[in-house]
C-alpha positions as CSV (number, residue, x, y, z in Angstrom):
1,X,-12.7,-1.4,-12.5
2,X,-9.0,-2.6,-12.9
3,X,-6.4,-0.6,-14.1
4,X,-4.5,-1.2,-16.8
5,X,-1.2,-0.3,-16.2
6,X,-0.9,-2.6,-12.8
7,X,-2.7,-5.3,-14.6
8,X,-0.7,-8.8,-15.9
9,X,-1.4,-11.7,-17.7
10,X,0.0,-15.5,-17.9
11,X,-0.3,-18.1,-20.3
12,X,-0.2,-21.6,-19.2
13,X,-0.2,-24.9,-20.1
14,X,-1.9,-28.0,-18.5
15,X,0.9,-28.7,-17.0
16,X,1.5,-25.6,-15.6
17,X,4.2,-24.6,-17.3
18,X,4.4,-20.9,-18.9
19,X,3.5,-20.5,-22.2
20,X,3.8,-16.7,-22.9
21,X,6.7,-14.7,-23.9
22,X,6.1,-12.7,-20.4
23,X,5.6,-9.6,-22.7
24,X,2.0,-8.5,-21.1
25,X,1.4,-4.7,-22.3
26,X,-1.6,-2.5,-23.0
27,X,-3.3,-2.5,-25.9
28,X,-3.3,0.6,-28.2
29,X,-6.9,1.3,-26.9
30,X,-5.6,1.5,-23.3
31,X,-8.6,-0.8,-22.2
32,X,-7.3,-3.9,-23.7
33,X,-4.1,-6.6,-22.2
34,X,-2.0,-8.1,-24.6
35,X,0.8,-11.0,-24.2
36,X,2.2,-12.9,-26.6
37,X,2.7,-16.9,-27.3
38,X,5.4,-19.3,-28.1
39,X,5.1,-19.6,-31.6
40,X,3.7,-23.3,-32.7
41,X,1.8,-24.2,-29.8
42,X,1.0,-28.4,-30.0
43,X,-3.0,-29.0,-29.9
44,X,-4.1,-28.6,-26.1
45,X,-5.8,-26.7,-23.7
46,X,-4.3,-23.8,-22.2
47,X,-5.6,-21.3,-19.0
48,X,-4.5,-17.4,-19.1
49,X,-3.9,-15.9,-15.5
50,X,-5.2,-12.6,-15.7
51,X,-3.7,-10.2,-12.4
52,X,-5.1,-6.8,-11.2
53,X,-5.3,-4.3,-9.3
54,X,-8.5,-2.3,-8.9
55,X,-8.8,1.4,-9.4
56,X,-11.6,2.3,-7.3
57,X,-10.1,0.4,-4.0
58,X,-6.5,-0.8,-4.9
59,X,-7.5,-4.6,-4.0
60,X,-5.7,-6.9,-6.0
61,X,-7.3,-9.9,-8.1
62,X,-6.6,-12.6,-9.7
63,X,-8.8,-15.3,-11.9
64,X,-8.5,-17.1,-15.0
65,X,-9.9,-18.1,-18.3
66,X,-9.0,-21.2,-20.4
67,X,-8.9,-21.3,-24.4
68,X,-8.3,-24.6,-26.8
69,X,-5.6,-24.9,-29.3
70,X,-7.2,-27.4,-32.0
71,X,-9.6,-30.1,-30.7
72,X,-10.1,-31.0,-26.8
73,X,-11.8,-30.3,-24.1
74,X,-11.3,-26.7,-21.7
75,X,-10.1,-27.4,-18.7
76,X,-12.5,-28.5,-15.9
77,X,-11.4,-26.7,-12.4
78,X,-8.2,-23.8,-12.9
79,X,-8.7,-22.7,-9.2
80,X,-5.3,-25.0,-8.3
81,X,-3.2,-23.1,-10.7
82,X,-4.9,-19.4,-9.6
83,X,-4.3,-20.3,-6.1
84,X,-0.2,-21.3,-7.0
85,X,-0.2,-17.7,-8.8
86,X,-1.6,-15.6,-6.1
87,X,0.2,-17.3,-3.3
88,X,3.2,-16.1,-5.3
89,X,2.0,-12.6,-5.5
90,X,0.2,-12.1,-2.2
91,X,-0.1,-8.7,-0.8
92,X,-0.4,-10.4,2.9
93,X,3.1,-10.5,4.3
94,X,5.6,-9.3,6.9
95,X,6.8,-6.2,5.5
96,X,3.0,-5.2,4.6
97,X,1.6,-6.1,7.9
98,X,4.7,-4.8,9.7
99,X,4.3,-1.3,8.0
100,X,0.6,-1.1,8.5
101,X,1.2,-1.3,12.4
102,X,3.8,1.2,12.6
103,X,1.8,3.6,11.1
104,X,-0.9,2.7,13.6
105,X,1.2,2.9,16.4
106,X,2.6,6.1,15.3
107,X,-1.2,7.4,14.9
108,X,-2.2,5.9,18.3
109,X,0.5,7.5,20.0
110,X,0.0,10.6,18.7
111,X,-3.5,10.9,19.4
112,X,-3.3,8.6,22.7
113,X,-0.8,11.8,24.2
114,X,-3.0,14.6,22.7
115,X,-6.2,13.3,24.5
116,X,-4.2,12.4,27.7
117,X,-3.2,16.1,27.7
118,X,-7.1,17.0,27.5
119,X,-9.0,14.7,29.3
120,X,-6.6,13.5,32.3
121,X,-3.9,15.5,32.7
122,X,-5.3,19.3,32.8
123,X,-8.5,18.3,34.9
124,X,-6.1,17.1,37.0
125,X,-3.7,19.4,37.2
126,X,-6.5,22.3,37.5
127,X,-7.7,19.9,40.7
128,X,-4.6,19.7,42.1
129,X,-3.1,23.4,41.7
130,X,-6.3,24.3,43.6
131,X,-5.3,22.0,46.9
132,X,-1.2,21.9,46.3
133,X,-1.1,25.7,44.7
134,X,2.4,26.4,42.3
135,X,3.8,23.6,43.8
136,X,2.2,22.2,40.9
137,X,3.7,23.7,38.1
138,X,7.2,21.9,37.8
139,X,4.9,18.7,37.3
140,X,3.1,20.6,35.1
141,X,6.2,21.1,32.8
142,X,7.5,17.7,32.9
143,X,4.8,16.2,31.9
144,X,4.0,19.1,28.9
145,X,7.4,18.2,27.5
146,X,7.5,15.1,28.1
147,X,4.4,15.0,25.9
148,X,6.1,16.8,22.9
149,X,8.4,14.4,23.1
150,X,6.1,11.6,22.6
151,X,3.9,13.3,20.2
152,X,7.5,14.9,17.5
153,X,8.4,10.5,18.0
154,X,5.0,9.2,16.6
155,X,4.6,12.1,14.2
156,X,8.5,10.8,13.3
157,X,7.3,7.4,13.0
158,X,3.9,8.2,11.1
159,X,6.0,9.6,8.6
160,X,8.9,6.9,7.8
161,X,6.2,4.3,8.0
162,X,4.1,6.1,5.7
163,X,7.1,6.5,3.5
164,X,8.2,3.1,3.7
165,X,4.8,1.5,2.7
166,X,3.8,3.8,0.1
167,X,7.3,2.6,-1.8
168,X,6.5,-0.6,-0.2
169,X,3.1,-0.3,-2.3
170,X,4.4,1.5,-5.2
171,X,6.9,-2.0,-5.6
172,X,4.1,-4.5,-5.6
173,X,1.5,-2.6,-8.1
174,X,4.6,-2.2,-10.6
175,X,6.1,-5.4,-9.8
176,X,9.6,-3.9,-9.4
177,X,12.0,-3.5,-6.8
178,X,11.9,-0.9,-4.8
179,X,14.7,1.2,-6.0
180,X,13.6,0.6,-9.4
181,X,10.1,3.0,-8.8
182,X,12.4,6.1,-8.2
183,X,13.3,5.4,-12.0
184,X,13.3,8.6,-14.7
185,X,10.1,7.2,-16.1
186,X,11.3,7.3,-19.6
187,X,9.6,4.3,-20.2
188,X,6.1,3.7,-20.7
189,X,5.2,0.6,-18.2
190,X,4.3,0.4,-14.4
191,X,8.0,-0.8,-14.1
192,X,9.7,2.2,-14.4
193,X,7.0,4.9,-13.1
194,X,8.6,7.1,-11.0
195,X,7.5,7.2,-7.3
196,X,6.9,10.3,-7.3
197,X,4.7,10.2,-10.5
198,X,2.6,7.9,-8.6
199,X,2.5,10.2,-6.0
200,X,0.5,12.8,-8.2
201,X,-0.7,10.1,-10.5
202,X,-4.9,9.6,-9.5
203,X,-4.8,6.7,-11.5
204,X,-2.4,4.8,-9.7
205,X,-4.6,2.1,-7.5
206,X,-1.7,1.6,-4.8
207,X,-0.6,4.6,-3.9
208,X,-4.1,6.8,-4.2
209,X,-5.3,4.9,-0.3
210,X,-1.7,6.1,1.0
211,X,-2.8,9.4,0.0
212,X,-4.9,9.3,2.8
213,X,-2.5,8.8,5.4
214,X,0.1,11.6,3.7
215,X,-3.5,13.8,4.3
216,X,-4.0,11.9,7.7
217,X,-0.2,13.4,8.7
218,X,-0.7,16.6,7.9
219,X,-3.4,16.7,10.0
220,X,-2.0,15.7,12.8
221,X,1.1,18.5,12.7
222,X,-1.1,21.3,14.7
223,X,-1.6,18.8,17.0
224,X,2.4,18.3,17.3
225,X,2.9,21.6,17.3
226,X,0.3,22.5,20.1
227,X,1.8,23.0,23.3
228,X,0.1,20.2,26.1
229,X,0.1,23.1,28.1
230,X,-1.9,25.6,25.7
231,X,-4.7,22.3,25.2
């Protein structure tokens, strides 16, 4: 189901040329799209670009219907002019793929230390404090803090990256620049909807997966705040 808010529509002409007055809004019913046309269009066939993103998953679509001014014939094959519109609004990029492995990384690190702690590190340290005695120990410490360390960097990372592509997301469903989704949200489109708004906002198809990872973070604090030494 797509939402509404995050959805867009182009009008365009067989020659690929916009015909809309790029004024695509909800309806009064809050299920319909609306955008407006140049007034006097000449007899022709035209194709509306329709742009989504869904509410269930937050995957983003795009397709295409075509519609005759006067006499002629629709429009055989619009998948040229749907592919030119997505390219231009691809969510498959640097910055998105970029983000997404930071906050991998940061997770990986995080739970790469905690289980090095449990599953190497204190058998062996049990094994060896048997044969060696409290010679032991001074490791022992070294590698405990040096396993904070690790684990307060990743849980740093998890969240800036998290941060960074929720605004990241935010951006694209809106359309906007980034700085313009921390706006007051006195207005009534995607454009200016606060960032935090989407935050709490359910309905908001972008953000409501990067929930998960804010959930996924919190998680992972009493593991960043367990002492190696205490696992």
């Amino acid at each position: 189901m797509a939402n509404i808010r995050f959805s867009d529509l182009k009008v365009y002409n067989q020659a690929r040329q916009r015909v809309d007055l790029n004024d695509s809004h909800a309806a009064a019913d809050s299920y319909s799209l609306l955008v407006s046309v140049r007034p006097n269009l000449p007899d022709a066939a035209y194709t509306v670009v329709f742009s989504n993103i869904s509410s269930e998953d937050g995957h983003h679509v795009v397709g295409a219907f075509s519609f005759v001014v006067g006499a002629g014939a629709l429009p055989t094959n619009t998948d040229a002019l749907v592919a030119q519109v997505q390219s231009g609004q691809s969510n498959f990029n640097a910055w998105s793929v970029g983000l997404r492995w930071l906050n991998y990384l940061g997770m990986a690190l995080l739970l790469g230390t905690v289980a090095f702690i449990l599953f190497v590190w204190r058998p062996t340290f049990v094994s060896l404090r048997e044969q060696v005695g409290a010679a032991i120990n001074k490791a022992d410490v070294g590698v405990e803090q040096g396993a904070l360390r690790i684990m307060g960097g990743s849980m740093l990372l998890l969240f800036v990256a998290t941060l960074a592509f929720l605004i990241y997301q935010a951006a694209f469903a809106s359309a906007s620049a980034p700085w313009e989704i921390v706006g007051n949200g006195t207005e009534q489109s995607a454009v200016s909807e606060p960032l935090w708004g989407c935050l709490v906002d359910t309905s908001c198809p972008a953000c409501r997966n990067w929930r998960c990872y804010v959930v996924q973070l919190a998680a992972s604090l009493p593991l960043g705040e367990a002492s190696p030494h205490a696992l």
